[in-house]
Backbone as a chain_set.jsonl record, in Angstrom:
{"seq": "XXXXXXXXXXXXXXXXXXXXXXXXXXXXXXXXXXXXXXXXXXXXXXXXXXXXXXXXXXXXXXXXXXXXXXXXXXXXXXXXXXXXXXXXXXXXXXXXXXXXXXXXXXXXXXXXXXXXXXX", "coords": {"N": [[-11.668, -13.593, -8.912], [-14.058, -14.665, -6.413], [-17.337, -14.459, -5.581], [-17.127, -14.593, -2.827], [-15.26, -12.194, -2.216], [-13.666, -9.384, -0.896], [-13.84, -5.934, -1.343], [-11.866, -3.408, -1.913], [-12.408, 0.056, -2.602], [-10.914, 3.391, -3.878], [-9.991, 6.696, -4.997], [-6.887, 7.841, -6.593], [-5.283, 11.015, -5.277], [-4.928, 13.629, -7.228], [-2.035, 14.705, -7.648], [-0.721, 11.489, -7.258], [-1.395, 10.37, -9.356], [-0.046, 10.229, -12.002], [1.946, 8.896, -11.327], [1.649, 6.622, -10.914], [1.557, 3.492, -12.835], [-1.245, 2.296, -14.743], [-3.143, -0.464, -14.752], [-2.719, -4.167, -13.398], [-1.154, -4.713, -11.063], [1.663, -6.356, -9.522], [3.824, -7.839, -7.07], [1.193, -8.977, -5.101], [-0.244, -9.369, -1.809], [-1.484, -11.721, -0.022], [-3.276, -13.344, -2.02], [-4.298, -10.896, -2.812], [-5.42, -8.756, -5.303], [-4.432, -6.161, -7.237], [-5.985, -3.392, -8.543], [-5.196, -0.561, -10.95], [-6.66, 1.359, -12.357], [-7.933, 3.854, -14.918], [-8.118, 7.749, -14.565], [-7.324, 6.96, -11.909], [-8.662, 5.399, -10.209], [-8.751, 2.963, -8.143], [-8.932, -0.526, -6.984], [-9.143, -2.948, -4.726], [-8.789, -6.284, -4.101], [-9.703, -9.144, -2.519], [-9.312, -11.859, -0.73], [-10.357, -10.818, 2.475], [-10.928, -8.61, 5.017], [-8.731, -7.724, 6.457], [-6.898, -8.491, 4.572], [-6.721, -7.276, 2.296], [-6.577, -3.975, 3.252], [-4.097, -4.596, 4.335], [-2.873, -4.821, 1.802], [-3.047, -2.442, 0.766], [-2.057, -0.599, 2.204], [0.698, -1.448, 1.883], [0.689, -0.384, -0.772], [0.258, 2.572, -0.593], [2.499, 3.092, 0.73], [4.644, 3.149, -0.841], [3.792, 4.681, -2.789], [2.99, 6.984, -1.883], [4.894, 7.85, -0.552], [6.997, 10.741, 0.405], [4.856, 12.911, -0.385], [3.786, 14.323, 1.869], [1.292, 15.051, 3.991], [-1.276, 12.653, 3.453], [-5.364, 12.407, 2.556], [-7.404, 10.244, 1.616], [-10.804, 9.289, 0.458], [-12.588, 6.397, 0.811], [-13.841, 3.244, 0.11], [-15.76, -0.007, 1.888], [-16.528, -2.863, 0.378], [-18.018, -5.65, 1.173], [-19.037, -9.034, 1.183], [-21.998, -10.787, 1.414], [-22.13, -13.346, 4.254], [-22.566, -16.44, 5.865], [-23.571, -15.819, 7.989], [-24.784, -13.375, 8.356], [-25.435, -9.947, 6.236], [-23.858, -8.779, 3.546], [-22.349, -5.751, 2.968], [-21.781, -2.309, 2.409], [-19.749, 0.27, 3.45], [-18.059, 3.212, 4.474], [-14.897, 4.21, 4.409], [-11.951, 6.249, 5.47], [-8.405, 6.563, 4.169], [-5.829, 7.708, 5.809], [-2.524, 8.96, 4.735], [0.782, 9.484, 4.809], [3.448, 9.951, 7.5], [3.048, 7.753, 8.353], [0.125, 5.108, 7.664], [-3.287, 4.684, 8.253], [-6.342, 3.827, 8.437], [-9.658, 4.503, 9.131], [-12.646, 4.245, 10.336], [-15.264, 5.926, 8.7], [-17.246, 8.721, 7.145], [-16.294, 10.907, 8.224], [-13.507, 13.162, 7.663], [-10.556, 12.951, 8.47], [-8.414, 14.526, 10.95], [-4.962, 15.418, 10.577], [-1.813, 15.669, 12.501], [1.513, 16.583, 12.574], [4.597, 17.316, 13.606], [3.928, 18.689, 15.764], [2.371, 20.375, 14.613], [-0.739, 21.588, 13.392], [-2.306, 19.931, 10.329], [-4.597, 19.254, 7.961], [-5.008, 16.481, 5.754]], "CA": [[-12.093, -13.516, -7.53], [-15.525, -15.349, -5.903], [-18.689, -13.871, -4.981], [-16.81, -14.15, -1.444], [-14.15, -11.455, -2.178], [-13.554, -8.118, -0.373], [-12.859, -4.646, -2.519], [-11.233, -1.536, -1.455], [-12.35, 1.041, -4.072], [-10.469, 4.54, -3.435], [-9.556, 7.357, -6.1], [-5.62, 8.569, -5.423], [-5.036, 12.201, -5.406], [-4.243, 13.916, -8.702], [-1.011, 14.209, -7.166], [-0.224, 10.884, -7.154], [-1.615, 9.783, -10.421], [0.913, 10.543, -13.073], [3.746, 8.064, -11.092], [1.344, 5.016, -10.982], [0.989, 3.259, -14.227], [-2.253, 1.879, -15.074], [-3.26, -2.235, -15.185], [-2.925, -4.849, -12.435], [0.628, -4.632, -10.01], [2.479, -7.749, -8.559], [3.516, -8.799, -6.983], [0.282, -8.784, -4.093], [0.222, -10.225, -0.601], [-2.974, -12.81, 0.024], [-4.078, -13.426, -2.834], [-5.352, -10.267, -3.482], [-5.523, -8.321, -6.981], [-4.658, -4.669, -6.869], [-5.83, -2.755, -10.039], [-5.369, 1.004, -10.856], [-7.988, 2.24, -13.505], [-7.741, 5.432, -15.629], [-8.58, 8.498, -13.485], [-6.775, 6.782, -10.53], [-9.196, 4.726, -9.332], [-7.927, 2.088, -7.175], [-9.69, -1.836, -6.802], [-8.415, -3.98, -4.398], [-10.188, -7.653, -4.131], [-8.775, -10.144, -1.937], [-10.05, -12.933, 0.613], [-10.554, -10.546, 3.488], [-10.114, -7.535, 4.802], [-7.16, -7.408, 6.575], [-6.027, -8.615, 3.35], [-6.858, -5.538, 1.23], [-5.824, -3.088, 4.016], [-2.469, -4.418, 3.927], [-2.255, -4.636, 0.222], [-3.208, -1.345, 0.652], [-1.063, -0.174, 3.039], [2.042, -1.339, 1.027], [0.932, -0.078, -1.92], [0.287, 3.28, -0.644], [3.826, 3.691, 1.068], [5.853, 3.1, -2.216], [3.124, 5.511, -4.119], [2.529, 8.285, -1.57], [6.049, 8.741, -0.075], [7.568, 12.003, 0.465], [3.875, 13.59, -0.882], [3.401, 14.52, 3.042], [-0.132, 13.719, 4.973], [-3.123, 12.639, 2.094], [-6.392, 12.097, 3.176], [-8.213, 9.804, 0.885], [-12.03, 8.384, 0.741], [-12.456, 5.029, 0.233], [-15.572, 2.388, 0.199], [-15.675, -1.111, 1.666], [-17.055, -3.959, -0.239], [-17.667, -6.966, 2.335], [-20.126, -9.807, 0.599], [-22.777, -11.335, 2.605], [-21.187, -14.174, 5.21], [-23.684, -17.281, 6.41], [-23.909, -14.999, 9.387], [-25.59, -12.05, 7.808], [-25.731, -9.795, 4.861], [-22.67, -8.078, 3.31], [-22.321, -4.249, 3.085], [-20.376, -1.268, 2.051], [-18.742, 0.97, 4.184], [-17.329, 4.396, 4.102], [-13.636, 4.486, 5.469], [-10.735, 7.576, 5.245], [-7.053, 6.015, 4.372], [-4.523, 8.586, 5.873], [-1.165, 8.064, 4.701], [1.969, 10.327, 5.412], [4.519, 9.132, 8.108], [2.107, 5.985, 8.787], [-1.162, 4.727, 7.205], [-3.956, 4.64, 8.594], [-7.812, 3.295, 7.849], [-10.629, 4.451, 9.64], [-14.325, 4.383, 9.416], [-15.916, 6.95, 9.109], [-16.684, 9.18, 6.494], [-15.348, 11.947, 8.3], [-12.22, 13.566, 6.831], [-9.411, 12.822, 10.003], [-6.853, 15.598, 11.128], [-3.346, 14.677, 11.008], [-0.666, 16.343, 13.77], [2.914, 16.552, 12.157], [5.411, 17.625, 14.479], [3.004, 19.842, 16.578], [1.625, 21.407, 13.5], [-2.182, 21.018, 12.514], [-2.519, 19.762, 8.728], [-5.809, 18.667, 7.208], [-4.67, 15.811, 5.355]], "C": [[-13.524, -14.049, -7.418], [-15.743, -14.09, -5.118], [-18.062, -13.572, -3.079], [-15.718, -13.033, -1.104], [-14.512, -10.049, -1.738], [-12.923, -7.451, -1.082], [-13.446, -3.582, -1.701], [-11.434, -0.816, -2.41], [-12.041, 2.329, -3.415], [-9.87, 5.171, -4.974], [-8.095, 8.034, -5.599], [-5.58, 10.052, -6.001], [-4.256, 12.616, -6.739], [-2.812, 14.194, -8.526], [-0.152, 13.034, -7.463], [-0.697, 10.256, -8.772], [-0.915, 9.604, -11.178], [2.318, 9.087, -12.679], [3.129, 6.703, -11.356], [0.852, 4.403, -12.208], [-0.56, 2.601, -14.154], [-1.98, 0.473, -14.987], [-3.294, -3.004, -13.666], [-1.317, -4.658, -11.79], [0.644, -5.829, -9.327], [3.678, -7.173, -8.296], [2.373, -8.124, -5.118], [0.416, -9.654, -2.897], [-1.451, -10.476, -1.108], [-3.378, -13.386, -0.831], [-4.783, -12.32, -3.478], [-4.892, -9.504, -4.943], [-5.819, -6.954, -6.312], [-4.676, -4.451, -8.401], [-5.638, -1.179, -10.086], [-5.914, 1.338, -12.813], [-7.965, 3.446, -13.771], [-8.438, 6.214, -14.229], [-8.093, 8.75, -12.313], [-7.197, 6.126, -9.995], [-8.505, 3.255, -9.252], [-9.088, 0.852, -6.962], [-8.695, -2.376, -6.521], [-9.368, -5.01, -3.875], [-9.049, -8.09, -3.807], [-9.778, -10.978, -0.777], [-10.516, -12.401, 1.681], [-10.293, -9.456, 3.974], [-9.223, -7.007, 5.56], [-6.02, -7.331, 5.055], [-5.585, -7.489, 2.631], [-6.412, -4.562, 2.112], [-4.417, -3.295, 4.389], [-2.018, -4.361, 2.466], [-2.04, -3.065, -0.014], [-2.349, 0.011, 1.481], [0.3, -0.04, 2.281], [1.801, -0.717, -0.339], [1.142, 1.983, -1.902], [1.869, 4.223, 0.136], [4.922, 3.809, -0.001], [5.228, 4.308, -2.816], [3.288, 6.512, -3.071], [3.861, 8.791, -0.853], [6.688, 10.042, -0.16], [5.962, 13.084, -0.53], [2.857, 14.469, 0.34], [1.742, 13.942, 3.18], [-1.335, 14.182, 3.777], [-3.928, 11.875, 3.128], [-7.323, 11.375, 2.258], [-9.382, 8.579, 1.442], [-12.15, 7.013, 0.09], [-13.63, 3.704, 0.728], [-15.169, 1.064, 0.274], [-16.511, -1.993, 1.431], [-17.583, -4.933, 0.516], [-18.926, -7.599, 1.609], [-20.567, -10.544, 1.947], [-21.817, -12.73, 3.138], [-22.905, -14.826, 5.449], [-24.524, -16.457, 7.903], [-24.964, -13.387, 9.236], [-25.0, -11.239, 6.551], [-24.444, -9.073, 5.127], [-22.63, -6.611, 3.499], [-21.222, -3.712, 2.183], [-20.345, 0.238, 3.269], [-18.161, 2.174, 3.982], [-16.364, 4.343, 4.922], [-12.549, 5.895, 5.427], [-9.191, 6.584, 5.306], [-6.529, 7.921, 4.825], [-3.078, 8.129, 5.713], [-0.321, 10.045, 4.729], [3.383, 9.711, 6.199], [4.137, 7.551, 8.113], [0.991, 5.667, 7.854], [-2.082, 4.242, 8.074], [-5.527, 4.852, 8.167], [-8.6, 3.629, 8.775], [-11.784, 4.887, 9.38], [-15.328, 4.954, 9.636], [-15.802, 7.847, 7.658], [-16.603, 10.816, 6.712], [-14.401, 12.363, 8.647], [-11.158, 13.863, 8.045], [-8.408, 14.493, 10.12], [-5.131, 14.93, 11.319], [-2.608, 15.695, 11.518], [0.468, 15.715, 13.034], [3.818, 17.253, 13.164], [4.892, 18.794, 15.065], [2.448, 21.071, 15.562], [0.388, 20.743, 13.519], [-2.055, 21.452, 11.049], [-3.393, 19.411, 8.634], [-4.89, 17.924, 6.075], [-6.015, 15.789, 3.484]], "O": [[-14.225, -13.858, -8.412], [-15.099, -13.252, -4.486], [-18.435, -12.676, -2.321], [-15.298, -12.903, 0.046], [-15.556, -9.539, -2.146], [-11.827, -7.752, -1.554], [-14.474, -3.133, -1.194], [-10.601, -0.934, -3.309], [-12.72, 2.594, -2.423], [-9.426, 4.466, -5.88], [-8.003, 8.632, -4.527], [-5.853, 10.22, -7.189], [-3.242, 12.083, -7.189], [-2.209, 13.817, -9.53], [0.994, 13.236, -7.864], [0.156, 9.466, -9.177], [-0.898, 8.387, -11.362], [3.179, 8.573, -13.392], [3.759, 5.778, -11.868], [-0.243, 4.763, -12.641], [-0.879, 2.49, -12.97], [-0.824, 0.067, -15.104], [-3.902, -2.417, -12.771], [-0.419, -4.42, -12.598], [-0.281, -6.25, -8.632], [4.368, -6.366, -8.919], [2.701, -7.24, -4.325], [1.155, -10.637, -2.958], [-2.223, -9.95, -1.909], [-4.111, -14.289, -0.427], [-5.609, -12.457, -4.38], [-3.889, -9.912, -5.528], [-6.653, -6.571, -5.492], [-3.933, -4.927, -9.259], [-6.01, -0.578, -9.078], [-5.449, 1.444, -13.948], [-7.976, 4.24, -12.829], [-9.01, 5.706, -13.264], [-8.111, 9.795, -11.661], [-6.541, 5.785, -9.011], [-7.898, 2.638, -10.127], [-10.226, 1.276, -6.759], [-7.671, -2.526, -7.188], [-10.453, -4.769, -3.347], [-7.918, -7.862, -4.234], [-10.781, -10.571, -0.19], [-11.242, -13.194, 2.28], [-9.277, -8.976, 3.471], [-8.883, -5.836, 5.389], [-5.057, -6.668, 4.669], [-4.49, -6.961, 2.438], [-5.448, -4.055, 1.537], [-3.655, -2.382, 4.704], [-0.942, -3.906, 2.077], [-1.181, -2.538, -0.722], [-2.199, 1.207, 1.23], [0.907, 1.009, 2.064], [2.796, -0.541, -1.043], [1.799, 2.637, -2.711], [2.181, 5.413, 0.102], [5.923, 4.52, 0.086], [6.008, 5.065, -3.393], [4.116, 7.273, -3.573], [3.975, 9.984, -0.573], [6.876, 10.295, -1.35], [6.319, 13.959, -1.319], [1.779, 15.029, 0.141], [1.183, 12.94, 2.733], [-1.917, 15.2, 3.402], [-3.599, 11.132, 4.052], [-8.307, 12.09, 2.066], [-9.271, 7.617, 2.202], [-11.796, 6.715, -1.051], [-14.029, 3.562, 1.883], [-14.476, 0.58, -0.621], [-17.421, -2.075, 2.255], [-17.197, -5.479, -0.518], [-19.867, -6.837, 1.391], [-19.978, -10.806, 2.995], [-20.866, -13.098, 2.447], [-23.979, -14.237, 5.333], [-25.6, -16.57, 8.491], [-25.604, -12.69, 10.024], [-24.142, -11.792, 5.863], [-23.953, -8.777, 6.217], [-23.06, -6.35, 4.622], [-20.291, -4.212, 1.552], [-21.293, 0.952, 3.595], [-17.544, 2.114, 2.918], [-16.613, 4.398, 6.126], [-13.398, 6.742, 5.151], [-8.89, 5.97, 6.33], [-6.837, 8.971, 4.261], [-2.533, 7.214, 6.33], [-0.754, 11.196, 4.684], [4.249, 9.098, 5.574], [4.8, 6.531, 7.924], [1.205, 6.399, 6.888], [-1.71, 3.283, 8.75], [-5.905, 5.896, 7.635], [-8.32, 2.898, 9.724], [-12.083, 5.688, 8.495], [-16.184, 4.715, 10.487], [-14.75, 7.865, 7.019], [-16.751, 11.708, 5.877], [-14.067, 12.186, 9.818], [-11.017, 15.007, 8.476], [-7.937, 15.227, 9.251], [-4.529, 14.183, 12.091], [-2.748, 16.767, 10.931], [0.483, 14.499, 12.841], [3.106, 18.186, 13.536], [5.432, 19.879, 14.851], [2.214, 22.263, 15.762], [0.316, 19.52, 13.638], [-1.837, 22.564, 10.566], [-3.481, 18.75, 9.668], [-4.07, 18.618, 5.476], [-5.848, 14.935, 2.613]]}, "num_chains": 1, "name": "protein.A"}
């Protein structure tokens, strides 16, 4: 990946650790490169970041299915652009029925069939 690449770094719930093997997974949409690193931790690098939030999206509906609503923290990468400087980011993935990314790093509520869960 180039100096211009966007990474999703997120740790998955000890939960989910044990099912996902370790190393790099294909096959990826964009171009991007999903890795999963001892511990759980999660690197996704790709051209952009729609890119990585859908890599990320599909990766977390195969892995987190039937594990009901997780709430995981997760940091975005973005390298500087001719337009101004790059950054990082604090976002929340929620996954459960749907997935969902938003930015902020505080910890969302998820509504299940008129129940309140903390995800």
């Amino acid at each position: 990946m180039s100096t211009s690449t966007v990474r999703l770094l997120f740790t998955l719930p000890v939960n989910l650790r044990l099912s996902v093997p370790l190393g790099r997974h294909h096959p990826c949409l964009a171009a991007c490169v999903l890795h999963v690193k001892r511990g759980g931790d999660i690197e996704i690098a790709g051209p952009h970041r729609d890119a990585v939030f859908d890599q990320a999206r599909r990766f977390l509906r195969i892995h987190a299915k039937g594990h009901g609503p997780l709430a995981i923290a997760a940091i975005l990468l973005t390298p500087p652009t001719p337009f101004g400087r790059g950054g990082q980011d604090t976002w929340h993935i929620t996954a459960g029925a749907e997935i969902v990314f938003s930015p902020t790093s505080i910890r969302p509520t998820v509504f299940l069939d008129d129940e309140r869960a903390h995800a």
